[in-house]
C-alpha positions in Angstrom: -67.3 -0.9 -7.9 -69.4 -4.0 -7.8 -68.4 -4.5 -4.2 -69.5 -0.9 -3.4 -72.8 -1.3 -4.4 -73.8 -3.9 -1.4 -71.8 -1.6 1.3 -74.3 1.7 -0.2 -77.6 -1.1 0.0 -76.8 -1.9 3.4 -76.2 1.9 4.5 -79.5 2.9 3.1 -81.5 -0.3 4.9 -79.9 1.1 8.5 -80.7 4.3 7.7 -84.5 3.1 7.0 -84.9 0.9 10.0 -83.3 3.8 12.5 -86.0 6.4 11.2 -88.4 4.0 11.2 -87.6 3.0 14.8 -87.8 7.7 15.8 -91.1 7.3 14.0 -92.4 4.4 16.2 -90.7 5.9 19.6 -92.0 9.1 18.4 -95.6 7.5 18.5 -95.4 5.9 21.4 -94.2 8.5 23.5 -96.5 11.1 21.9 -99.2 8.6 22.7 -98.2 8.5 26.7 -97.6 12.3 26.5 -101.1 13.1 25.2 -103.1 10.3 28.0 -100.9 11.8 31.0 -101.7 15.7 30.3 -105.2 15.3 29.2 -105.8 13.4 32.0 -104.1 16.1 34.3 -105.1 19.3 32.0 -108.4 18.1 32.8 -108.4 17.7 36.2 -107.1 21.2 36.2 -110.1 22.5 34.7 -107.9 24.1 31.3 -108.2 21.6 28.5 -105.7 22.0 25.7 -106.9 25.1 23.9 -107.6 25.5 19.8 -104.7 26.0 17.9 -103.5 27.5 14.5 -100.9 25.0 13.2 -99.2 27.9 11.4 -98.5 29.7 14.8 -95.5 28.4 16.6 -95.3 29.2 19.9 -92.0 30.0 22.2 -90.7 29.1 25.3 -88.6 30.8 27.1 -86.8 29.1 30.1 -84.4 31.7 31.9 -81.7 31.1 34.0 -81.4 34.2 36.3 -77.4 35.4 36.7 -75.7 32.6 34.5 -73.3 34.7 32.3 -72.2 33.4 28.7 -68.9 32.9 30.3 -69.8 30.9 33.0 -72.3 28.8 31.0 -69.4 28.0 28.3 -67.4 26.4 31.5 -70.7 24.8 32.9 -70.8 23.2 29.3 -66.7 22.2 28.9 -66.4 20.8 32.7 -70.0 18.9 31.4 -72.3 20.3 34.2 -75.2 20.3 31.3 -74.8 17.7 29.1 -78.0 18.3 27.6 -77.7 21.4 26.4 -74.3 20.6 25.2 -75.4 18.1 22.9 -78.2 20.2 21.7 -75.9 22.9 20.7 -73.3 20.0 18.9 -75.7 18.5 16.8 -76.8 22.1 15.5 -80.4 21.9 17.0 -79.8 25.1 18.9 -77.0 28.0 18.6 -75.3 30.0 21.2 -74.7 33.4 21.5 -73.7 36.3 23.7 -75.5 39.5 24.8 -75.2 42.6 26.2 -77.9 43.1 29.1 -77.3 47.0 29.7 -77.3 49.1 32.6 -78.5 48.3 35.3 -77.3 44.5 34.9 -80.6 43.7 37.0 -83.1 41.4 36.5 -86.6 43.9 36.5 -84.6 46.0 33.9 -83.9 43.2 31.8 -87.4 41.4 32.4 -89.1 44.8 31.7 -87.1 45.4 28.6 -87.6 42.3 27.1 -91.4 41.8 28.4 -92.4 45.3 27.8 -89.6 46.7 25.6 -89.2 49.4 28.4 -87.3 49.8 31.2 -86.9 53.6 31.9 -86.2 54.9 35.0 -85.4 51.2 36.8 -82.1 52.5 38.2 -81.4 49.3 40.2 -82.9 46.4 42.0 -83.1 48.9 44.7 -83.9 52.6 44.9 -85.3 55.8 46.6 -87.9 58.3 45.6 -87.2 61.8 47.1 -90.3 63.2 45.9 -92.5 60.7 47.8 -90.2 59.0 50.1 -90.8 55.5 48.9 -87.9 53.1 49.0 -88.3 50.7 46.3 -87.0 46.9 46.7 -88.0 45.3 43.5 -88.5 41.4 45.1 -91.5 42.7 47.0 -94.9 42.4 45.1 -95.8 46.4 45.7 -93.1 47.4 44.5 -93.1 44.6 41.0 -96.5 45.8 40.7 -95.6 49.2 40.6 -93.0 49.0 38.4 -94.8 46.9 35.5 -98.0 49.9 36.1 -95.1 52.3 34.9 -93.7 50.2 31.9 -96.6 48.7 30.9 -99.5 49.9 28.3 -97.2 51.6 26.3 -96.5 48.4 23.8 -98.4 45.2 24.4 -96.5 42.4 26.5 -94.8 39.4 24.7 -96.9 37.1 26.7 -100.5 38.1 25.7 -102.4 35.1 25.6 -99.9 33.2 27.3 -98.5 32.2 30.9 -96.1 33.6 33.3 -94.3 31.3 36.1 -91.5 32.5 38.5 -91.1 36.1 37.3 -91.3 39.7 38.1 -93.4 40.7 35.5 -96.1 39.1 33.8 -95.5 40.6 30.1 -99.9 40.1 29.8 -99.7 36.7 30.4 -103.5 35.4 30.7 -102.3 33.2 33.1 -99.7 34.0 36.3 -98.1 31.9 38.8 -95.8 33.4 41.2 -95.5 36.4 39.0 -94.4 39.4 42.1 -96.5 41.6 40.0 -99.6 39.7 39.1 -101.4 41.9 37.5 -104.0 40.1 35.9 -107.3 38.6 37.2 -106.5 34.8 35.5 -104.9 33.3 38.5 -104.3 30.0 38.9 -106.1 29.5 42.5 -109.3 31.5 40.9 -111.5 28.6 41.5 -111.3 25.7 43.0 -109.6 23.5 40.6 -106.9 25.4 40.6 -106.3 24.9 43.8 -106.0 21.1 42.4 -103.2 21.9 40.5 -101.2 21.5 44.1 -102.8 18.3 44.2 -102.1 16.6 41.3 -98.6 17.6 41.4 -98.4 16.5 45.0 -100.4 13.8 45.5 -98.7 11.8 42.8 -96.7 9.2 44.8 -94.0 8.7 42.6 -93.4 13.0 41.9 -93.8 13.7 45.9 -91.8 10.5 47.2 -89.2 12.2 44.4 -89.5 16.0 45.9 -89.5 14.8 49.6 -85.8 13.2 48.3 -84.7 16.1 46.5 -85.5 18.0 49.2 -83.7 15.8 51.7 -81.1 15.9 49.5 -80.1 19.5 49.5 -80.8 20.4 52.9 -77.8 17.5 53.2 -76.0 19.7 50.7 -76.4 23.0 52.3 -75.6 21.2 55.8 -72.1 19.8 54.2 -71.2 22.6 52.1 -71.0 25.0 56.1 -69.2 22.3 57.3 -66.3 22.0 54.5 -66.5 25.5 54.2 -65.8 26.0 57.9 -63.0 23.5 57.9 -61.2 25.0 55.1 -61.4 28.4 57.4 -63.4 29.9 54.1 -65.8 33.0 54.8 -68.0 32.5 52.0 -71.0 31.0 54.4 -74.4 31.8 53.2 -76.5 33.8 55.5 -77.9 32.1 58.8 -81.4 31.8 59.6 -83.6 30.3 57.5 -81.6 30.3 54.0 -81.3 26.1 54.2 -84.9 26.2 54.5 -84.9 29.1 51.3 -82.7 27.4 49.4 -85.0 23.8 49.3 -87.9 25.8 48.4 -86.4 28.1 45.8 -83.9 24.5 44.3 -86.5 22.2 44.8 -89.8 22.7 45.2 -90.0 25.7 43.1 -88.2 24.2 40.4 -90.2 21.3 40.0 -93.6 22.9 40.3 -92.7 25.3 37.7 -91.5 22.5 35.2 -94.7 20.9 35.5 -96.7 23.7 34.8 -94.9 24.5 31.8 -95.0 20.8 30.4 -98.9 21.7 31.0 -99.2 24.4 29.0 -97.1 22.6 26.1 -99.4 20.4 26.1 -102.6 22.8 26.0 -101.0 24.3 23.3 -100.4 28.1 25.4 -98.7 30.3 22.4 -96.5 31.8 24.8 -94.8 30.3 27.8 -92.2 32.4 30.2 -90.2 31.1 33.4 -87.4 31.9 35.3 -85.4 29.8 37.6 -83.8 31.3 40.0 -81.4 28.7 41.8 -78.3 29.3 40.0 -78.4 33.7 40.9 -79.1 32.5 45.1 -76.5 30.2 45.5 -73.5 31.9 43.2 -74.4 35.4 45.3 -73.9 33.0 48.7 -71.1 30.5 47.8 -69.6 31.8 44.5 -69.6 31.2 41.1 -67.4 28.1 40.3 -68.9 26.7 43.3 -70.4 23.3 44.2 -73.4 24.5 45.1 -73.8 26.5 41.9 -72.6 24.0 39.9 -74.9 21.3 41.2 -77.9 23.7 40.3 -76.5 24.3 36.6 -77.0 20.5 36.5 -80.6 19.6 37.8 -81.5 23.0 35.9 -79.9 21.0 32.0 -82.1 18.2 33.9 -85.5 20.5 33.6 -84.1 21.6 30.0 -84.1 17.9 28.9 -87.6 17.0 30.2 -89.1 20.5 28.6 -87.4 20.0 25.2 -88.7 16.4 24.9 -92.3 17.4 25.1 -91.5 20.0 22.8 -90.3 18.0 20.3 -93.0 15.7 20.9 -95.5 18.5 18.9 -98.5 17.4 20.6 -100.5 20.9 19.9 -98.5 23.0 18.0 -94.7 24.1 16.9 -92.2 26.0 19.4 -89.2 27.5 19.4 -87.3 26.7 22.5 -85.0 30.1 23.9 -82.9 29.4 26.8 -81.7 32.6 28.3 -80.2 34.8 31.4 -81.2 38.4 32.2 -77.6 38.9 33.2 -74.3 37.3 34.5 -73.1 37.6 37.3 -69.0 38.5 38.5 -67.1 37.4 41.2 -66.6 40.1 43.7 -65.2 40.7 47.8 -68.2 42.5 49.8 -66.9 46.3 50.3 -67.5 45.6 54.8 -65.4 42.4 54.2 -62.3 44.4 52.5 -62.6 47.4 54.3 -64.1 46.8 57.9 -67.1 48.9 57.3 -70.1 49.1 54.7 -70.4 51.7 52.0 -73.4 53.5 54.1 -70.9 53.9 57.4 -68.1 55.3 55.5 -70.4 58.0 53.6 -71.5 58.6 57.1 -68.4 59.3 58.5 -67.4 61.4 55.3 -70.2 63.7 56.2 -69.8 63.4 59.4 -66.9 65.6 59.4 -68.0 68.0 56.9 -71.4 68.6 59.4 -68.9 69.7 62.2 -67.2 71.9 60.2 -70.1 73.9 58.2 -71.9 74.1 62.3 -69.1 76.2 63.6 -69.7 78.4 61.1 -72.8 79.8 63.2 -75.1 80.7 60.1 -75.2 77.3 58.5 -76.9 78.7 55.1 -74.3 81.4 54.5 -71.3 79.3 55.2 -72.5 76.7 52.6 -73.4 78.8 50.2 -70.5 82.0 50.3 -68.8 81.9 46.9 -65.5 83.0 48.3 -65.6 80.5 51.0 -66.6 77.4 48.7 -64.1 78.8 46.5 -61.2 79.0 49.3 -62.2 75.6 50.2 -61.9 73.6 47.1 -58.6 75.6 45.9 -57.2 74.2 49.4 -58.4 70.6 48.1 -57.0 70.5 45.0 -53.3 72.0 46.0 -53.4 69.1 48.6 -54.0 66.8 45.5 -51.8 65.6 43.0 -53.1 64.3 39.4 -55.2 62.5 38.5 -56.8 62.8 41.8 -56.4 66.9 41.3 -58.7 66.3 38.0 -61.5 65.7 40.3 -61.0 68.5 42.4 -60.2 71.3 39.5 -63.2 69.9 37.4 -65.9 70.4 40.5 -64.2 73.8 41.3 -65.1 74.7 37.9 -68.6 73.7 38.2 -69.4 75.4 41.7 -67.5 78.3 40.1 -70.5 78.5 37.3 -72.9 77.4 39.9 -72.4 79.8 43.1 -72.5 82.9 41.0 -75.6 82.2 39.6 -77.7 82.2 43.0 -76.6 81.8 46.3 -79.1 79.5 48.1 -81.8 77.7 46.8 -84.8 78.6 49.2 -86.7 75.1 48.4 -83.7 73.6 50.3 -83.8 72.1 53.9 -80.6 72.8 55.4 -81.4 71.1 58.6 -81.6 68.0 56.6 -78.3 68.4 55.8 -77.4 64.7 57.2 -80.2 63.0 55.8 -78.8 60.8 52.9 -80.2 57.4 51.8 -77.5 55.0 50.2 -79.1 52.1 48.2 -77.4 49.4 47.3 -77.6 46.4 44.8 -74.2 44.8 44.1 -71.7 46.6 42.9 -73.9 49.5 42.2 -75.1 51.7 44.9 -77.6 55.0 44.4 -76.8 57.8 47.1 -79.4 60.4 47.9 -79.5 63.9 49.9 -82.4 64.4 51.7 -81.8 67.9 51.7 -84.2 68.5 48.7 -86.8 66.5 47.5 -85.3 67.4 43.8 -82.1 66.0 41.8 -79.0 67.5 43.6 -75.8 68.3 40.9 -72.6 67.9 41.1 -71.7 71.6 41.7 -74.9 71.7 44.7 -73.2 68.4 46.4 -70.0 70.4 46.4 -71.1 73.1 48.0 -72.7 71.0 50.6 -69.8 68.7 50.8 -66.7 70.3 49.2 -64.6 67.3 49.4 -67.1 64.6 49.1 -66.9 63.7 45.5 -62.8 63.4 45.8 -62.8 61.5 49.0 -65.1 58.7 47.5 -63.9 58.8 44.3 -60.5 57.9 45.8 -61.3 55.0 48.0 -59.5 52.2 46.4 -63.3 49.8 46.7 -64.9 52.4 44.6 -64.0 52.8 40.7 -67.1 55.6 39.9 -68.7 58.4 40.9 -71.1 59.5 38.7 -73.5 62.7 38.8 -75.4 65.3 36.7 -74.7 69.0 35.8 -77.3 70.2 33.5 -77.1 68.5 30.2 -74.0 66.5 30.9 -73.2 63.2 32.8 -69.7 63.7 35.0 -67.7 60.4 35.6 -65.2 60.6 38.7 -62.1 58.4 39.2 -58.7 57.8 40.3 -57.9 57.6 37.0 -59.5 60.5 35.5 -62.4 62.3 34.7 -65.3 61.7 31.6 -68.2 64.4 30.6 -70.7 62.8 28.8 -72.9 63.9 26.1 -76.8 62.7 26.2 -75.6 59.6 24.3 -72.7 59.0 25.5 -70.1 60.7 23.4 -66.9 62.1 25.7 -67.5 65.9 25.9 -64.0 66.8 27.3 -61.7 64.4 29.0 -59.0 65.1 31.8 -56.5 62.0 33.3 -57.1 58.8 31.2 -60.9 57.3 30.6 -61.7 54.5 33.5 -63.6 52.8 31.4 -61.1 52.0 29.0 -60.1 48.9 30.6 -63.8 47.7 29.4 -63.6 45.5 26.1 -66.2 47.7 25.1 -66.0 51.6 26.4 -68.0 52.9 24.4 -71.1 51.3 25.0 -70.2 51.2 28.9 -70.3 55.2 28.0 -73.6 55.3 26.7 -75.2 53.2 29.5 -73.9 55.0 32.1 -74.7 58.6 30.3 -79.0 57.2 30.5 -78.5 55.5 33.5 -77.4 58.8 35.3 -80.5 60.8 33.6 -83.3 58.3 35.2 -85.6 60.5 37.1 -85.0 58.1 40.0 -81.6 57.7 39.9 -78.9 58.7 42.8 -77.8 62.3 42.9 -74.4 60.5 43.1 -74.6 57.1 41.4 -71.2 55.1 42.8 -69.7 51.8 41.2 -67.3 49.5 42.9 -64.0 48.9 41.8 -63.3 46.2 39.1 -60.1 44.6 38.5 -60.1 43.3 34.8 -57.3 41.1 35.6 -58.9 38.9 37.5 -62.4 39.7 36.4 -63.7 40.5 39.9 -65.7 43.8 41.3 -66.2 45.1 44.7 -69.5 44.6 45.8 -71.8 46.7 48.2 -73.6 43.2 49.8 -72.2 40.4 51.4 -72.2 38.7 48.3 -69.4 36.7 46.9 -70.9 36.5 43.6 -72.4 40.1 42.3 -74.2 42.1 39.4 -76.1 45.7 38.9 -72.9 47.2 37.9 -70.1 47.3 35.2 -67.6 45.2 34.7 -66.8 41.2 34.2 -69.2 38.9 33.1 -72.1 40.3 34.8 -72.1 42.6 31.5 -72.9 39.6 28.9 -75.6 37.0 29.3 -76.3 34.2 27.4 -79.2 33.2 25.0 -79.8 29.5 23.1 -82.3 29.9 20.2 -83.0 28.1 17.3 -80.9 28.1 14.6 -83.4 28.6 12.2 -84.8 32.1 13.1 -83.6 35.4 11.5 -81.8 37.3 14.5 -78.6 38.1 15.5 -78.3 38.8 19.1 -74.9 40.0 19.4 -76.0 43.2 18.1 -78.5 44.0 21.1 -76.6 46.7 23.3 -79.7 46.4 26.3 -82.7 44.1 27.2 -85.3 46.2 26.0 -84.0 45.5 22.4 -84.7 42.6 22.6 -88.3 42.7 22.7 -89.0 44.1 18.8 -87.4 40.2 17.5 -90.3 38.7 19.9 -92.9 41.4 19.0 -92.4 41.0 15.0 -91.9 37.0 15.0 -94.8 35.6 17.7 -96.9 38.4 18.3 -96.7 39.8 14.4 -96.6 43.5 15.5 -95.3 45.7 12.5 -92.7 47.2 14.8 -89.3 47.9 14.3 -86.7 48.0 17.1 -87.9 50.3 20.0 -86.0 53.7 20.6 -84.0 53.6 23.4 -81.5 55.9 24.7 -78.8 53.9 23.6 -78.0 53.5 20.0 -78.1 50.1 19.6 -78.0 50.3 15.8 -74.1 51.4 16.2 -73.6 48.4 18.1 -71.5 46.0 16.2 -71.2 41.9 16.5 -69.4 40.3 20.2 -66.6 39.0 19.5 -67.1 35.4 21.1 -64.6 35.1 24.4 -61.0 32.6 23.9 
């Protein structure tokens, strides 16, 4: 025992002298970190603001498209060491999510911002009422989006800033935010336009940025030329994408670091900023490629440099959340498998149709004859055998309801007959008939089209047709066919469920089932096929690398969070319910989860993957 006793005195003297030496580094760096951001905070005309020391503040850093999956390989094959040793010594936990449907990113930011995101089909869309073709990157359309899902709760970033998003979530302060809806811009006076300065004009940061950015344009340059010699097709696109992809890896991602290291030290109570490297270069190159793993590892770079100020506390507290809006799943572009893009092949499916119905002479009464419609669908499904026959029997059955009841609909533009808009964002694609300026069902496409919904529904690069009849959502495939109830319960069932090879059908039900009721949504809403043994989906772009569908990784995101805070994020079933943990714990709203369509309640715990 006696010999013990100097082995436990020696123990507690290096345990002493090692916090002792965190205290002084502590000091010291805090010391450097307040002289260098004064100094620059000044400059930039927004000292450090007055803070309650009982209000911590978050950051939220997100990775656009990095799936859990993909970021628990990132983490084994030590892409990010960083966040890997953050998440071993307990400071941070890991967990897995479910984003919802559509696996976009302005549903997810809207959900989680705004705790709404109703009636965003897709990253693209049409609007038959007006004609406006929505593509959610461009600023018109961001800022249209955020008028609609706005106002209704207040944003998580009231009071705060917003770098590199879509929406702004009332941040006081926006940089780059496509929407930009409020009138605290940066380059309001003139020193903001400083901010530019400082972080260029620094000698050491730009000689560092004119490297970097040397440095992959060398990397994009290399990565065509092995791709080329190894005969690979996965080339990004031509033009200026080398040029893109230095601005969006480089130059973006530096700026916005600095201006969140800024407002931590100012003391900003909420900080929000996407990075959106990762998303560009898996769609181009893939996911387990160079490219995209190079980018996982400057981002843990950025992650590092953030988290150290943060733990420096020069203002206040915060809680660090590292997240993605979605993942992403490795797909084959639809025109690369099959020689032709979705669009031309639903061309050339109604292409034949037109011919037909225009021999008919009287256009309107050939469409729209119940015994003829009747005829014509009979002769489809005898040419059919199940489960294909499923589709044709269950449509028969709903024209059959539908043609007695009227037989035209006067509002309609027959001449228009041709007119259809297909809108595509990965492996989800929205297809609209410019034949009335309202939602077409099921039964009216039929009698349009009789032999539409079978033909696309049985192209092996397409796993889902989904449409509307009344109250009830009508699922279309190979496999079989699924009516939906409005949340998602099976109403009646022919062939086997497609979605059953999903590890979670059920929910998959339920976000298709309010997907398909969005005002905006396709009258045919189409999904590309996904193989679950090799976790890959067929996607509607050139993109090797794809998500706005079902299926795959593209389904579960990520999120690092504190360990400390009382949440469980395995039990969120879509973005939006997300936004009631950041609402009750920053913003101290009395709110309870928001209602959604889906019943997230019923949701129960992911099971964590291997």
């Amino acid at each position: 025992m006696d010999r013990e006793k100097p082995l436990r005195q020696l123990r507690r003297l290096l345990l002493w002298c090692a916090r002792q030496a965190v205290d002084i580094f502590a000091a010291i760096s805090g010391f450097y970190y307040s002289r260098k951001f004064a100094m620059l905070t000044s400059r930039f005309g927004r000292p450090a603001m007055r803070v309650d020391s009982a209000s911590r503040g978050f950051i939220v850093l997100e990775i656009d498209g990095l799936s859990y999956e993909h970021l628990q390989r990132a983490i084994e094959s030590r892409q990010m060491p960083y966040l890997a040793g953050q998440l071993r010594r307990g400071r941070l936990t890991l967990a897995r999510w479910r984003c919802g449907l559509p696996s976009t990113t302005p549903a997810a930011q809207a959900g989680l911002l705004f705790g709404c995101n109703h009636d965003i089909p897709a990253f693209r869309w049409y609007e038959k009422e007006t004609g406006l073709s929505v593509v959610c990157k461009l600023p018109a359309s961001s800022k249209l989006l955020q008028d609609r899902v706005a106002g209704r709760q207040p944003g998580i970033l009231r009071g705060g800033s917003s770098y590199f998003n879509m929406f702004d979530g009332d941040a006081s302060l926006s940089l780059f935010t496509l929407s930009a809806l409020n009138r605290d811009r940066l380059f309001a006076t003139s020193r903001g336009v400083g901010y530019f300065l400082l972080f260029l004009l620094n000698p050491f940061r730009s000689i560092k940025l004119l490297l970097l950015s040397a440095l992959e344009y060398s990397s994009d340059l290399l990565d065509r030329v092995l791709a080329r010699l190894r005969g690979e097709h996965r080339l990004p696109f031509q033009g200026i994408f080398p040029l893109l992809r230095v601005v969006s890896n480089v130059i973006f991602r530096e700026v916005q670091t600095f201006a969140v290291l800024m407002d931590i030290y100012r003391g900003v109570p909420a900080i929000y900023t996407t990075y959106y490297s990762y998303d560009e270069l898996a769609h181009h190159y893939g996911l387990d490629s160079r490219p995209a793993r190079r980018a996982l590892h400057e981002l843990d770079k950025r992650v590092r440099q953030i988290d150290r100020l943060r733990r420096a506390r020069l203002t206040r507290d915060y809680d660090l959340i590292i997240l993605a809006d979605h993942g992403q799943t490795a797909s084959e572009p639809f025109s690369q498998r099959y020689g032709q893009s979705l669009g031309q092949f639903i061309r050339a499916c109604l292409g034949g149709g037109l011919v037909l119905h225009e021999q008919s002479g009287d256009e309107q009464h050939s469409v729209f004859q119940a015994q003829y419609l009747l005829q014509e669908l009979q002769g489809i499904e005898s040419g059919l055998r199940d489960p294909l026959a499923h589709i044709a029997r269950r449509i028969r059955q709903l024209v059959t309801r539908r043609v007695y009841v009227t037989e035209a609909e006067p509002s309609w533009n027959l001449a228009r007959r041709g007119d259809v808009v297909v809108k595509n964002s990965g492996s989800l694609a929205h297809v609209y008939f410019n034949v009335s300026t309202a939602r077409l069902r099921v039964s009216e496409i039929s009698a349009l089209f009789p032999d539409l919904v079978v033909t696309l529904a049985s192209h092996p690069g397409i796993w889902l047709v989904v449409g509307i009849e009344g109250d009830e959502v009508h699922v279309f495939s190979r496999e079989g066919v699924l009516s939906l109830g409005a949340d998602g319960q099976v109403l009646s069932r022919e062939g086997s469920d497609p979605l059953q090879c999903l590890p979670e059908p059920g929910h998959a039900r339920r976000e298709l089932a309010n997907l398909a009721r969005y005002p905006h949504s396709g009258d045919l809403i189409l999904l590309g096929r996904y193989d679950p043994a090799t976790e890959t989906v067929v996607c509607f772009e050139e993109q090797w690398a794809s998500h706005g569908g079902l299926g795959g990784p593209q389904d579960y995101p990520f999120i690092i969070y504190p360990r400390h805070l009382p949440w469980d994020p395995e039990t969120v079933g879509n973005a939006r319910d997300m936004y009631a943990f950041f609402a009750r714990t920053y913003l101290q709203l009395p709110v309870g989860r928001p209602a959604p369509s889906v019943e997230a309640e019923s949701l129960v715990p992911i099971e964590p993957f291997g």
